[in-house]
N, C-alpha and C positions, 0 to 999 in steps of 0.2 A: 465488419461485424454486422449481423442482423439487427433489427430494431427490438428483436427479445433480447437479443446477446447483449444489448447496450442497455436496456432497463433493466436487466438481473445482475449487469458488472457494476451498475451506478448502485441498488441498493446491496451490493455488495461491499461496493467501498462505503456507503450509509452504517451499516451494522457494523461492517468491522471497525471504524472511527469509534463506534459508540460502545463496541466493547471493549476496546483500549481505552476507552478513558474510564470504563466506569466497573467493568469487571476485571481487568488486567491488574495484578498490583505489585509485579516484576517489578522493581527500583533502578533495573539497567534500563528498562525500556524509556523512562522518564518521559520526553513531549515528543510524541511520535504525528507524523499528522500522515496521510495517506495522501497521495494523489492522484494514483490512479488505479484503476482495476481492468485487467485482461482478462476476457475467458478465452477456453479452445471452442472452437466450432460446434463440439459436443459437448460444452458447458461441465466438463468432465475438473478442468484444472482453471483456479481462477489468479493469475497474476497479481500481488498487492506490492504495487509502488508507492514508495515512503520516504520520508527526508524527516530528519532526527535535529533536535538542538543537540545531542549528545558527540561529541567528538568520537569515540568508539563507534564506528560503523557494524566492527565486528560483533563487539558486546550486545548490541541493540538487536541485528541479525540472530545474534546465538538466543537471545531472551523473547523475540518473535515467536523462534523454532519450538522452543519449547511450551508456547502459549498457545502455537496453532490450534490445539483439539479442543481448547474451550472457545477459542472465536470459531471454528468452525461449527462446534454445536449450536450457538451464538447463530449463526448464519441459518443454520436447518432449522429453528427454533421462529425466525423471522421471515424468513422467505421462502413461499408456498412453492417450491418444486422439487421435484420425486426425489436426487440425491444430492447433495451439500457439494460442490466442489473442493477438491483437496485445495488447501492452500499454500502457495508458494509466495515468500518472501525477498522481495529485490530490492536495493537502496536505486533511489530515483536523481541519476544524477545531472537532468536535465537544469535545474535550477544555477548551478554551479557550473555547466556547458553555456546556460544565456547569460551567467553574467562575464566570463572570460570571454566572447563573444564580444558584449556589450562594451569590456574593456578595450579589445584591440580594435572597435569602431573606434572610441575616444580616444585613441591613441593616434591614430591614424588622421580622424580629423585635425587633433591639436599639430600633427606634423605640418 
């Protein structure tokens, strides 16, 4: 990514944190926290990576979907460029990759 593409993905993940917690008031979405944002090359489609206390992946996902057009107004409302990126929502399953990871190191050492 370019050095614009990485300052409009970071306050992109900035807004969108800020409007799930304070304009979002879905009851599926519960404690969502972002962790990372992608844009495409033409800043067209912005990636929102996320990891949930909520055991429902699905639920959280489906309650995202339907929240998009207010964090996205959310987003055009906060960050000065010509058009809002559509928002696409992904569970971030990186977290849950380092710590099975983390496990079969330990496992391997205790062997």
């Amino acid at each position: 990514m370019s050095n614009r593409q990485e300052r409009v993905a970071e306050e992109v993940k900035k807004v969108v944190s800020e409007a799930l917690r304070t304009k979002v008031a879905d009851p599926d979405i519960g404690m969502v926290t972002v962790t990372d944002v992608e844009l495409t090359k033409e800043m067209e489609v912005a990636t929102v990576y996320f990891t949930s206390l909520n055991d429902d992946r699905e639920a959280v996902q489906a309650a995202l979907g339907r929240a998009k057009g207010l964090i996205r107004s959310e987003v055009a409302k906060e960050i000065p460029i010509r058009k809002a990126p559509e928002l696409e929502f992904k569970y971030d399953t990186s977290i849950e990759y380092g710590s099975k990871i983390d496990a079969l190191l330990n496992e391997i050492k205790d062997k």
